[in-house]
C-alpha positions as CSV (number, residue, x, y, z in Angstrom):
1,X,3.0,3.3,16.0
2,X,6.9,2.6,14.5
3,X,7.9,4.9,12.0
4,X,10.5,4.2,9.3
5,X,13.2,5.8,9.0
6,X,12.5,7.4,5.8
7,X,9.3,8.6,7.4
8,X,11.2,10.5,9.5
9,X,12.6,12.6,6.2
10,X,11.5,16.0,5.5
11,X,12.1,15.3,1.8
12,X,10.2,12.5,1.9
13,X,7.5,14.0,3.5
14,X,7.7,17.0,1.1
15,X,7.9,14.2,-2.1
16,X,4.5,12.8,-0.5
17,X,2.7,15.9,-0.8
18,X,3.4,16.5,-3.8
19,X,2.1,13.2,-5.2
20,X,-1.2,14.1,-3.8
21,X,-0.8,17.4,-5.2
22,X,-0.4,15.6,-8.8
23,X,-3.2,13.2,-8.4
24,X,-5.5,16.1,-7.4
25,X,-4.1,18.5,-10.6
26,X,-4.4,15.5,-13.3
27,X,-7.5,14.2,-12.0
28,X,-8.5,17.5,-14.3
29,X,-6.1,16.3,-17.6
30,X,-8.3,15.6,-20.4
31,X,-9.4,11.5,-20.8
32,X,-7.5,11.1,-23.6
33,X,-3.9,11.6,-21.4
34,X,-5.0,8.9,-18.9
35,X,-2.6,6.2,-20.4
36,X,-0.4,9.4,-21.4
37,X,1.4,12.3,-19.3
38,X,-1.3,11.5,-16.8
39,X,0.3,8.1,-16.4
40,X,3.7,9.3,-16.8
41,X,3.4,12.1,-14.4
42,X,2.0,10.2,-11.9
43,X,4.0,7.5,-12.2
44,X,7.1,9.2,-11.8
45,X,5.8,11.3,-8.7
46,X,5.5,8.3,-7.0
47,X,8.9,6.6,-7.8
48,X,10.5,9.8,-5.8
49,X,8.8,8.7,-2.4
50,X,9.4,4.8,-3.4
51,X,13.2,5.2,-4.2
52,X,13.5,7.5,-0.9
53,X,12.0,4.9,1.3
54,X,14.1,1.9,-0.5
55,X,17.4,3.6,-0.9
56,X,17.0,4.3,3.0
57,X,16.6,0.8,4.0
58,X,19.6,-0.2,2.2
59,X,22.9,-1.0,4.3
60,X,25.6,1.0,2.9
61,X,25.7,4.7,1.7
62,X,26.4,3.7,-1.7
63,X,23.5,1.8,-2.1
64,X,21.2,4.4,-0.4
65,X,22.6,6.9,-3.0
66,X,22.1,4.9,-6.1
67,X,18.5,4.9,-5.0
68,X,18.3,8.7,-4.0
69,X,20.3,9.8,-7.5
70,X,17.6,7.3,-9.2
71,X,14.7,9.5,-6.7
72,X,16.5,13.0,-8.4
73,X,16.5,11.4,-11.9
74,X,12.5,10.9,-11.5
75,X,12.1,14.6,-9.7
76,X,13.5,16.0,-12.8
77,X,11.1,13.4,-14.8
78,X,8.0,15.1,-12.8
79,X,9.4,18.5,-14.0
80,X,9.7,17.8,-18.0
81,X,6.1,16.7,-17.2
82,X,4.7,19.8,-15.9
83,X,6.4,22.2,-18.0
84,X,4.8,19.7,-20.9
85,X,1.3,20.2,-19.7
86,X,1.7,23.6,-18.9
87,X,2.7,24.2,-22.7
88,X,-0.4,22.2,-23.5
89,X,-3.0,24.1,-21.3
90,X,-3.5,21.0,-18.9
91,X,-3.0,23.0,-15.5
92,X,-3.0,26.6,-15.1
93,X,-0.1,28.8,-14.8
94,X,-0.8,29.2,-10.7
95,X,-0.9,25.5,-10.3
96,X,2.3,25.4,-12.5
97,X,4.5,27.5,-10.3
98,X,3.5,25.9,-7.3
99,X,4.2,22.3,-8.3
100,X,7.3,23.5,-10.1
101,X,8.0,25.4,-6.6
102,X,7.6,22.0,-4.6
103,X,9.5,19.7,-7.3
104,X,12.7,22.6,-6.8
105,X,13.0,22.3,-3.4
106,X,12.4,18.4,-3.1
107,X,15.5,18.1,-5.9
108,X,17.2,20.5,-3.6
109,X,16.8,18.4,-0.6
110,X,17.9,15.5,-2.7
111,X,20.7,16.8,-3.5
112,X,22.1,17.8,-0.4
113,X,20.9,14.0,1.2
114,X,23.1,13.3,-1.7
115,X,26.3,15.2,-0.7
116,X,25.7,13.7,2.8
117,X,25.7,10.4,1.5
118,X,28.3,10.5,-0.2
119,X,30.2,12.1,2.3
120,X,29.8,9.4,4.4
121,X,30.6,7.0,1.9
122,X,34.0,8.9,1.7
123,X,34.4,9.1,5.1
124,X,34.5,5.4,6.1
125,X,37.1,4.4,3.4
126,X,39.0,6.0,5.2
C-alpha cells in the first residue's frame, strides 16, 4: 500500500501515538469535562498529526512551515492541558510525566523540521 509522505515522519508517527495515548488517559476524566479539557485536549492532540500531514502536502517550504509552526502552537496547547488536569487530579502523576515526556520530544522534533524548513526556504532565494 502507498504511504504519504508525512507517513513517512518520525514526528508524525510519534504525534499519533500520543493521540491514542490521550484518548486512552481522558477516557478516565470525569463526565462533567467531556465538552471541557476532555474536548480541548483531544482536540488539540489531533490538530498536531492533521497540520503535519497538511503542511507536508503543501508545495513550497513556506507553506509547509506555516502549517508545522501552527502543529508546535497546538503541541504546546496539549501541554497547558496536561499540566491543567494534573493540577486538578484528572491523570496521575506517572501518566503526567510520560505524556509530558512524549509532547517534549514531538515539539522538539517540530522544531528542528522547522529549522529545516526554513532552511530550505532560505536556501532557494538564493
Amino acid at each position: 500500500m502507498y504511504k504519504f509522505y508525512f507517513e513517512k515522519l518520525d514526528v508524525w508517527n510519534n504525534a499519533r501515538t500520543l493521540v491514542k495515548d490521550i484518548y486512552k488517559v481522558t477516557a478516565n476524566f470525569p463526565d462533567n469535562e467531556q465538552f471541557g479539557i476532555t474536548n480541548q485536549i483531544r482536540r488539540a492532540s489531533t490538530s498536531i498529526t492533521a497540520n503535519i500531514a497538511e503542511g507536508m502536502c503543501r508545495s513550497s517550504d513556506k507553506e509547509k512551515l506555516r502549517f508545522i509552526n501552527i502543529s508546535f502552537g497546538s503541541c504546546i496547547e496539549v501541554m497547558n492541558f496536561l499540566i491543567i488536569s494534573n493540577d486538578l487530579g484528572f491523570i496521575n502523576n506517572d501518566s503526567y510525566i510520560e505524556l509530558r515526556l512524549k509532547v517534549s520530544g514531538i515539539s522538539n522534533q517540530l522544531n528542528a523540521l522547522s529549522k529545516t524548513l526554513a532552511r530550505q526556504k532560505i536556501n532557494k532565494n538564493y
